[in-house]
C-alpha positions in Angstrom: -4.0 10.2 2.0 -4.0 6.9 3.9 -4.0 6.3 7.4 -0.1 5.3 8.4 1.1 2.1 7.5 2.8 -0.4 9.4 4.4 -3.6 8.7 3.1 -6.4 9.5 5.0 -7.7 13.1 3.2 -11.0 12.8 6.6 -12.5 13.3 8.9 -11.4 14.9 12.7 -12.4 15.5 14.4 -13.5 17.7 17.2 -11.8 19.6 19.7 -14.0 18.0 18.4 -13.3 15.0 18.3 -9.6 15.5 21.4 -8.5 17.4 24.0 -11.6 18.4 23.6 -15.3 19.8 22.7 -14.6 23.6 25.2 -16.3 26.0 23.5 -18.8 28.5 22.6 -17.8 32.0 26.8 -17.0 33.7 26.7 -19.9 36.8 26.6 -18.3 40.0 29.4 -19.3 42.8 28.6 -20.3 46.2 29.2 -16.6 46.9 26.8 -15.5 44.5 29.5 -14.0 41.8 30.0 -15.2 38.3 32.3 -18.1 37.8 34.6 -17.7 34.6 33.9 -20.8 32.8 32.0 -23.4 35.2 28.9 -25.1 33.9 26.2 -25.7 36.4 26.2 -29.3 36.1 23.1 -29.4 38.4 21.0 -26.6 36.3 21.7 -28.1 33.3 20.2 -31.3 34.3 17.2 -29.5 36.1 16.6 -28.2 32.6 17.0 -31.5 30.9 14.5 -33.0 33.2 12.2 -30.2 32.6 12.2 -30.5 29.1 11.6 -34.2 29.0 8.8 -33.3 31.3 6.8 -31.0 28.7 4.9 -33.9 27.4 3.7 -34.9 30.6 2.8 -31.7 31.9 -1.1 -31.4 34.0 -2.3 -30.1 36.5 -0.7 -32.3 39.1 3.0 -31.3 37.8 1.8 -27.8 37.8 1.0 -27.3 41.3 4.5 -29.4 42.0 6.2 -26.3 39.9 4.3 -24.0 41.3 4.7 -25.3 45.0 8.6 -25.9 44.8 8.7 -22.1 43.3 7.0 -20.6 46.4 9.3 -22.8 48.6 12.9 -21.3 47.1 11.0 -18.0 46.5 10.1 -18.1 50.5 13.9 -19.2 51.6 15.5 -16.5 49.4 13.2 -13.7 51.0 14.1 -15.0 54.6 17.8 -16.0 53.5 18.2 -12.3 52.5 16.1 -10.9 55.6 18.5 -13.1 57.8 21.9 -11.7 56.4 21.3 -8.7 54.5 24.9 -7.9 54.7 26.3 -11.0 53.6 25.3 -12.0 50.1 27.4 -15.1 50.5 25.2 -16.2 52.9 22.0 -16.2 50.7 23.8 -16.7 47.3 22.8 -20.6 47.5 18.8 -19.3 47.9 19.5 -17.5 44.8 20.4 -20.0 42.8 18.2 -22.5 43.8 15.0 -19.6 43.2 16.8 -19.0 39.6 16.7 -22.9 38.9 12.9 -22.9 39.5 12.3 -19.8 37.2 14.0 -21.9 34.7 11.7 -24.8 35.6 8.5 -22.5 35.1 9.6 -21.9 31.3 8.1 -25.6 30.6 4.9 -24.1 31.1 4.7 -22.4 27.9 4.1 -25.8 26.4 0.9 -26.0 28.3 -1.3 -23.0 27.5 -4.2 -24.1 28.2 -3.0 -24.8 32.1 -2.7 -20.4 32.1 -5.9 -20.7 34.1 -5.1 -22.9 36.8 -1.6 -21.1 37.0 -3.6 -18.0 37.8 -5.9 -19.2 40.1 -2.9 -20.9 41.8 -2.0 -17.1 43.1 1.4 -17.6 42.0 1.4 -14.6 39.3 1.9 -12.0 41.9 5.1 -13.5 43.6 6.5 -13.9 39.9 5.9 -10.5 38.6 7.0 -9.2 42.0 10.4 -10.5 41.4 10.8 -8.1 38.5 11.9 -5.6 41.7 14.2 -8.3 42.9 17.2 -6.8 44.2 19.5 -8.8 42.3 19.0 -8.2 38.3 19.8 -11.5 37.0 16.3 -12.6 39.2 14.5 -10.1 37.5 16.0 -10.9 34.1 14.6 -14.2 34.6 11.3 -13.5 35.1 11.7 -11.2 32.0 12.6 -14.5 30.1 9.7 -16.0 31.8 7.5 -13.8 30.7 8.6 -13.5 27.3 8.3 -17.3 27.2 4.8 -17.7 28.6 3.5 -14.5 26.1 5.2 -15.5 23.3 2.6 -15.4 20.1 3.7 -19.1 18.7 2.8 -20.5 22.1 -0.4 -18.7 22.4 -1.6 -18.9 18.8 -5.3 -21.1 19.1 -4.7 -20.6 22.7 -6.9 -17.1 22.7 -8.8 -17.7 26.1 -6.4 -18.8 28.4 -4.0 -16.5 27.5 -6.3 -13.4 27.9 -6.3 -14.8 31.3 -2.7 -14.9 32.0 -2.3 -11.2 30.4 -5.0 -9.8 32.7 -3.7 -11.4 36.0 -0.3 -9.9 34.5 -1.7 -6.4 34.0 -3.9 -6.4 37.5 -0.4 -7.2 39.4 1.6 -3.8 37.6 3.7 -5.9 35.3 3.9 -3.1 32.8 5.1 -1.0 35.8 7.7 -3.5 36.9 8.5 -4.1 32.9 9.7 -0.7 32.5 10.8 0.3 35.7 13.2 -2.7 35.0 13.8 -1.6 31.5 16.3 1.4 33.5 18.2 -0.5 35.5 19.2 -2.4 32.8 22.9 -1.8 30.7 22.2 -1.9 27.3 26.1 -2.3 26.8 26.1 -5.5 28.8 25.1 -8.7 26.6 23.2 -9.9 29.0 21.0 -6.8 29.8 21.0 -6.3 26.3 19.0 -9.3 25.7 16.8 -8.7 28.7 15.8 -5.2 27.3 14.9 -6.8 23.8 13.0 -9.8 25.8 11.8 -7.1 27.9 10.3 -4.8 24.8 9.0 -8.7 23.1 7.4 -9.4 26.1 5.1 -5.8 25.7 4.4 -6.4 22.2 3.2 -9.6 23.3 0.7 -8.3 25.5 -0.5 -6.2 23.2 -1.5 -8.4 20.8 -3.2 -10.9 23.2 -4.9 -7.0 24.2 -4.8 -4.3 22.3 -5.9 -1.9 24.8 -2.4 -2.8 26.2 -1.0 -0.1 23.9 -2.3 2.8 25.6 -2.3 1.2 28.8 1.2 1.1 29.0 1.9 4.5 28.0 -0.4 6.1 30.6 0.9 3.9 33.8 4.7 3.9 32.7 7.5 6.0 31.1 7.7 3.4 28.0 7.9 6.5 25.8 10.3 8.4 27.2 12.4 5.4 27.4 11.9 4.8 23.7 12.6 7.9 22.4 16.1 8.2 24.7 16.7 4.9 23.0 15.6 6.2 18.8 17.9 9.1 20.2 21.1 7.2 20.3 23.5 7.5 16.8 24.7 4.1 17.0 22.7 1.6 15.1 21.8 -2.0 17.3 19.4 -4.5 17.4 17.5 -2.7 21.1 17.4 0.3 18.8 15.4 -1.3 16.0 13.0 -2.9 18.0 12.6 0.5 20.3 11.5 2.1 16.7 8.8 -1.2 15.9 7.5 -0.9 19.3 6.8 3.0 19.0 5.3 2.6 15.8 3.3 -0.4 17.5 2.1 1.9 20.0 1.1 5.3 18.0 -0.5 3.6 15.0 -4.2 3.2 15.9 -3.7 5.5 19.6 -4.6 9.4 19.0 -4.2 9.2 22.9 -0.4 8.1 21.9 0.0 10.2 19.1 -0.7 13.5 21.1 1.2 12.4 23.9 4.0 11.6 22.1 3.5 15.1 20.5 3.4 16.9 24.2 6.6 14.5 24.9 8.6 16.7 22.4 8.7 13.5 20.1 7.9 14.8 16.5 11.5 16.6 16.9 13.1 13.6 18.7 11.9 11.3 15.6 12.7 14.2 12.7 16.2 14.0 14.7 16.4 10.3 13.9 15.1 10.4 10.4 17.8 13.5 9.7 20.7 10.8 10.5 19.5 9.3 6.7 19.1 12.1 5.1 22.7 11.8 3.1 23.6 8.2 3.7 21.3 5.0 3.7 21.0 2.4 6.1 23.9 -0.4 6.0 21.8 -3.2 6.6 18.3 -4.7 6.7 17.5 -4.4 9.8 19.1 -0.8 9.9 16.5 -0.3 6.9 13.8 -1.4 8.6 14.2 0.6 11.4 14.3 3.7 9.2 10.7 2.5 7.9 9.6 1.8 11.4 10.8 5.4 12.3 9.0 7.4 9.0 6.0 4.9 10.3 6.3 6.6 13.2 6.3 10.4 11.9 3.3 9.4 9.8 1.2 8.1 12.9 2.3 11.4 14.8 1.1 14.1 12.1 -2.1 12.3 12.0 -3.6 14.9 14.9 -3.4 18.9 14.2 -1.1 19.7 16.5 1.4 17.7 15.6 1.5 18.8 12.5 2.2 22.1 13.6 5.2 20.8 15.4 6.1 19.3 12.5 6.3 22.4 10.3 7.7 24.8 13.0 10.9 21.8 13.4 11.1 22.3 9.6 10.3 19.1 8.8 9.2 20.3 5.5 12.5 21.4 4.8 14.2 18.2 5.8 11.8 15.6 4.0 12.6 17.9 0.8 15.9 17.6 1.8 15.4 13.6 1.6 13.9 13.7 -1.7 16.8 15.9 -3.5 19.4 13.4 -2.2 17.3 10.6 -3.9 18.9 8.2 -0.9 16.7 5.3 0.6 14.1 7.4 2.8 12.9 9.2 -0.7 9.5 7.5 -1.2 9.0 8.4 2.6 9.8 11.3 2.9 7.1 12.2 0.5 4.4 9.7 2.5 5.6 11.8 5.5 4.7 15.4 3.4 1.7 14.2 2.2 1.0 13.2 6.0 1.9 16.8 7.3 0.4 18.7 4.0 -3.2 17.1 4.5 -6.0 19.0 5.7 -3.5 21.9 7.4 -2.8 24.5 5.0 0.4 26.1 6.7 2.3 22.9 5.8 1.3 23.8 2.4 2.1 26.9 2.4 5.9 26.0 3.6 6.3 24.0 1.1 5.4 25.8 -1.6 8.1 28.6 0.2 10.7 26.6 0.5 11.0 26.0 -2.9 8.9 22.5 -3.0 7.0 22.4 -5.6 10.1 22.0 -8.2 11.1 18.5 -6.3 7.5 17.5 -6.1 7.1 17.5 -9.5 10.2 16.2 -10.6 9.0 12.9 -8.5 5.4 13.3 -10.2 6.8 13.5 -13.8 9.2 10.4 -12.8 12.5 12.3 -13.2 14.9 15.0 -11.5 15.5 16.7 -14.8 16.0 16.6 -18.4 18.6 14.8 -18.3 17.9 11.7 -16.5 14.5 10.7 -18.1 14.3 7.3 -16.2 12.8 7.2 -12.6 14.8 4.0 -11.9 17.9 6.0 -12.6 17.1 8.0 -9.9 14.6 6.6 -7.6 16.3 4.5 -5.2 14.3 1.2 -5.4 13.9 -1.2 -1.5 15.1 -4.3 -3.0 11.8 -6.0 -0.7 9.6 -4.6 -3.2 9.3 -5.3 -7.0 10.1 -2.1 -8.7 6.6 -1.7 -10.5 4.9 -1.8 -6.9 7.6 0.7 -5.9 7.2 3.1 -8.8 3.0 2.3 -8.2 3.3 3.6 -4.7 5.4 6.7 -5.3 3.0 7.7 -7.8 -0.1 7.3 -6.1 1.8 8.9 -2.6 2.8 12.0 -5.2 -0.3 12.2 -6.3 -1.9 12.3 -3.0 0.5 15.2 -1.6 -0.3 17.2 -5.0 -4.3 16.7 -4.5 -3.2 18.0 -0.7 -1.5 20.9 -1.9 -4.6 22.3 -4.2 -6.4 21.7 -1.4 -4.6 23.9 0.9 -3.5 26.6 -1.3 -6.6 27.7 -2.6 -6.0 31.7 -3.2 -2.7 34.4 -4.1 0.5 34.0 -5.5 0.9 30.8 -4.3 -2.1 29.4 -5.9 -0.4 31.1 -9.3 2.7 29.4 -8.8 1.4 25.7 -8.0 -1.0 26.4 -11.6 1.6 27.6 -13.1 3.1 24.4 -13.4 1.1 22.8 -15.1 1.0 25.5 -17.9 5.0 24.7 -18.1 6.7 23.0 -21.6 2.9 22.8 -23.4 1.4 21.9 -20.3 3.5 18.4 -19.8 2.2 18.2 -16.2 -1.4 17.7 -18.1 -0.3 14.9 -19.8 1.4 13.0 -17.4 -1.7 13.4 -15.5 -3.7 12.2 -17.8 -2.0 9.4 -18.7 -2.2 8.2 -14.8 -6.0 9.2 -15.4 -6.3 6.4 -18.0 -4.0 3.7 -16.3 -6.3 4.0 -13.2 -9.4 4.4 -14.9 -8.9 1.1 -16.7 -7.8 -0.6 -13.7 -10.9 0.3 -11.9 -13.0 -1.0 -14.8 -11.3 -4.3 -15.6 -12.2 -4.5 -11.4 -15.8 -3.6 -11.7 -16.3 -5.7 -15.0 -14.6 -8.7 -12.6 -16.9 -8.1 -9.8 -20.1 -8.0 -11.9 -18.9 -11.5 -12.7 -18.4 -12.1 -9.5 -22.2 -11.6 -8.9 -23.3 -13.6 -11.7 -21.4 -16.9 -10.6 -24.4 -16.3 -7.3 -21.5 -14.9 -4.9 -23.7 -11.9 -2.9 -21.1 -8.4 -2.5 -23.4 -5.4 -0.9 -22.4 -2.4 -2.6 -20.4 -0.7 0.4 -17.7 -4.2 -0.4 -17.5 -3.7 -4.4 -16.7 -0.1 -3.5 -13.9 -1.1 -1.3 -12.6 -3.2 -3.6 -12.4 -0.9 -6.6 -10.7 1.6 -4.0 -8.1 -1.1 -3.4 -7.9 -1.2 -7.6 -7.2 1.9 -7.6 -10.1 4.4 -7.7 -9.0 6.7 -5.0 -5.8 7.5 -6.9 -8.0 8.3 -9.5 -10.5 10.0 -7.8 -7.8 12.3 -6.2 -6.7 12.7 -9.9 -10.2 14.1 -11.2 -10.0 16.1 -8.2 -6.3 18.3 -9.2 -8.1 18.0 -13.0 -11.5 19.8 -11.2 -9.2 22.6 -9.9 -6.6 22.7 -13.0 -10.1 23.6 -15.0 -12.1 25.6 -12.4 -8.9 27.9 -12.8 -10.9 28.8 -16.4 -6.8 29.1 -18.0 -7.7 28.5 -21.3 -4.8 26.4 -22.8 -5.2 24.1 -19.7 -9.0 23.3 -20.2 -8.1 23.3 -24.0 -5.6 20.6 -23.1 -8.0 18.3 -20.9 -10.5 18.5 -23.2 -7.6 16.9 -26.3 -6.4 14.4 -24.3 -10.2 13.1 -23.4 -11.0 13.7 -26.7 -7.9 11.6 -27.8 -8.6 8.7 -25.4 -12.2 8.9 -26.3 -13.8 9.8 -23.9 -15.6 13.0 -22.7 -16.2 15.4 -19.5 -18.7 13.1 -18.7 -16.4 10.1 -17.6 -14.6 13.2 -15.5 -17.9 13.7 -13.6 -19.1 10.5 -13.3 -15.7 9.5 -11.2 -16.3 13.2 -9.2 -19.7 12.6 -8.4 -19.3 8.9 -7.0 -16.5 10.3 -4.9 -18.7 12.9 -3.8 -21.6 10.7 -3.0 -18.9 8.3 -1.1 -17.8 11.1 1.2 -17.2 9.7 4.6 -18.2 11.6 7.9 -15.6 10.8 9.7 -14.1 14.3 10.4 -18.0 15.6 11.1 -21.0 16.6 9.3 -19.6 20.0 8.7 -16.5 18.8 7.2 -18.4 16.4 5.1 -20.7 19.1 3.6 -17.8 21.5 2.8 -16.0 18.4 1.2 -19.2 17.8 -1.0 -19.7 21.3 -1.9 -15.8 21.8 -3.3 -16.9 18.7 -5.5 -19.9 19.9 -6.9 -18.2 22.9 -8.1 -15.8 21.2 -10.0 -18.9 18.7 -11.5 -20.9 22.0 -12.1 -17.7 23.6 -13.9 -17.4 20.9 -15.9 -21.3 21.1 -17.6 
């Protein structure tokens, strides 16, 4: 099993793109209401000037920016001080402090001026604003924020905006972020795109600093928030994004994984999941939020005690569920077994009790039954993918979750029954692993015979790089094969082992080529989980390499 994967978020959308075209900013009355259809003449042309401005932006115009900022950001403080119980009275100060926020947008065109903007002190009083009484203030600065973060604008700009993101974090902005994040109406258009700038603006910090990710789950109720949000039926752009940002956050965190896990979330996201277990998504996006939310599950049964969540929810059940509707989610649901089945025999053991093993080898032997005999009859294929990569991956992840399930069931009737298949109609299992024996193998050859010509053309590869590279090719899927073939023959069932030894014999080859893949994954044996775990690993191997003398 591999460690959860997750798309790459390199680029993201916009909100536009993601939900619906974003009205502009509503003008503001004298009074400080919402004027039905007046355009604010004088805004508008703030913003014009502004713009024309980028290209002549320095230091000087900076400290102008900045300056006239602090000024309306000063009158609106004392305006609202003055006549707290007359917003008409300090409705013009609002205005004018939400023109300047505008202003400061222009400074996204000047990275490299991040610096000077912190040392200017001004970062405090903008952040500060996220706590502004009136929302539309603080859904400015959220803009602002979003603006000044956002990865196109930063991208060769690495030092200066690691300087803005610390000054950010040192004055609570992931605080402010969330505690802004509830005030906020996600029915309201305009709130609506505030909580999607909002949750752009955090996954923008993150990748300026990735430490960011756990940050902002141990100083702020992000999570919760997210999973009240993955919790809602009804499908929307917010909802998607909620499901890329969790998956952001728990895919390299254990810290986030187990919290999560304490946070009730393995149920919360088998909850979501369940909403697909009959039906597939309607759209894209609504399809790639269900992968953002099985990315999710896999990240959270990565620690122990998650996976015991995981089987006492009956997620077992439910991701063979998945698989007998043959909808979407099928290929992960079984990523999301194999996940939950590795390493923790009681997942195993449900499974095998609930009846899995007949689905998991009608996915392994590339049919449901008899009578469909093509996979692509049956296997729902993500039109993103080419089918053969699809059909690749499902038969490597099946693979995986069968190599899990010897090695968790290792004795009883249990053990009988998960053998047994392979013994059924002359021992088909046997060949159909087989042939995936031979289509790795000579994949992993035809990459070893390329990298030795590699070396010849002078290009230096140490041995731990080749390795990786053939594992990329394809040798772990074969090495977890020669691993199910050691246990099908240390069973000592004689029609099996007769079986192996025809097939080799057929394909010309020998036991040897079995224990020459066994013993370099043996001698490859990581020890990652500790030195005790990596001698007991090491030990099963052997005994299948000694059975096999």
């Amino acid at each position: 099993m591999e460690l959860a994967n997750t798309r790459n978020h390199s680029s993201k959308r916009k909100y536009d793109d993601a939900i619906s075209p974003p009205q502009p900013p509503p003008a503001l009355t004298s009074n400080g209401t919402v004027a039905d259809n007046n355009v604010d003449l004088s805004l508008l042309e703030a913003i014009e000037k502004s713009q024309n401005a980028v290209e002549a932006l320095d230091l000087r115009t900076l400290k102008k920016l900045v300056l006239a900022f602090e000024r309306r950001l000063k009158e609106n403080i004392e305006a609202r001080l003055k006549y707290s119980n007359q917003p008409d009275r300090f409705a013009d100060s609002e205005l004018d402090l939400h023109e300047e926020l505008q202003k400061l947008k222009i400074l996204a065109g000047a990275p490299e001026l991040y610096p000077d903007l912190v040392a200017l002190n001004v970062v405090p009083s903008i952040v500060d604003l996220l706590n502004h009484d009136n929302t539309d203030i603080a859904i400015d600065v959220v803009q602002l924020l979003q603006d000044l973060t956002d990865e196109d604008v930063l991208d060769d700009n690495d030092e200066p905006a690691k300087v803005l993101v610390d000054a950010l974090i040192e004055n609570s902005v992931l605080e402010l972020l969330v505690q802004n994040l509830h005030r906020l109406n996600d029915s309201d258009p305009d709130d609506s795109a505030a909580v999607y700038a909002t949750l752009a603006t955090i996954e923008n910090l993150i990748e300026v600093k990735p430490a960011v990710a756990e940050l902002v789950c141990e100083k702020t109720k992000l999570m919760k928030w997210l999973l009240g949000k993955i919790k809602v039926r009804e499908f929307d752009g917010n909802k998607q994004y909620a499901s890329e940002i969790l998956a952001i956050l728990l895919q390299s965190s254990t810290a986030n994984q187990k919290r999560l896990g304490q946070m009730n979330g393995v149920d919360v996201v088998l909850q979501a999941v369940a909403m697909y277990k009959s039906r597939d998504p309607k759209s894209s996006d609504e399809e790639e939020m269900l992968e953002n939310l099985f990315d999710c599950l896999c990240c959270l049964l990565m620690p122990l005690e998650n996976k015991e969540r995981f089987v006492k929810a009956e997620g077992v059940e439910l991701m063979i569920i998945i698989m007998k509707q043959k909808k979407l989610a099928y290929g992960s649901a079984i990523r999301a077994l194999d996940f939950a089945m590795t390493k923790y025999p009681p997942a195993c053991e449900r499974f095998v009790d609930v009846l899995g093993l007949k689905t998991a080898f009608a996915a392994f032997m590339g049919k449901a039954s008899a009578t469909l005999p093509s996979p692509l009859l049956i296997i729902p294929v993500n039109k993103k993918n080419k089918k053969e990569r699809y059909q690749e991956e499902l038969e490597e992840r099946i693979v995986s979750l069968i190599s899990s399930l010897f090695g968790g069931i290792l004795r009883g009737s249990r053990r009988e029954r998960l053998l047994s298949k392979f013994v059924e109609n002359e021992c088909e299992k046997i060949d159909r692993l087989m042939e995936l024996y031979m289509r790795y193998s000579d994949r992993v050859k035809a990459e070893s015979e390329r990298l030795n010509e590699v070396e010849l053309d002078d290009l230096e590869m140490d041995e731990d790089e080749k390795y990786n590279r053939k594992l990329e090719a394809g040798l772990y899927t074969l090495q977890l094969i020669a691993v199910i073939l050691g246990h099908i023959w240390c069973s000592e069932h004689p029609q099996m082992r007769g079986r192996i030894e025809l097939l080799l014999k057929q394909n010309k080859l020998s036991k040897n080529h079995l224990k020459d893949i066994l013993q370099e994954y043996h001698d490859n044996i990581g020890d990652l989980d500790g030195p005790e775990e990596k001698e007991r690993a090491q030990t099963k191997i052997q005994k299948f390499i000694s059975a096999l003398e």
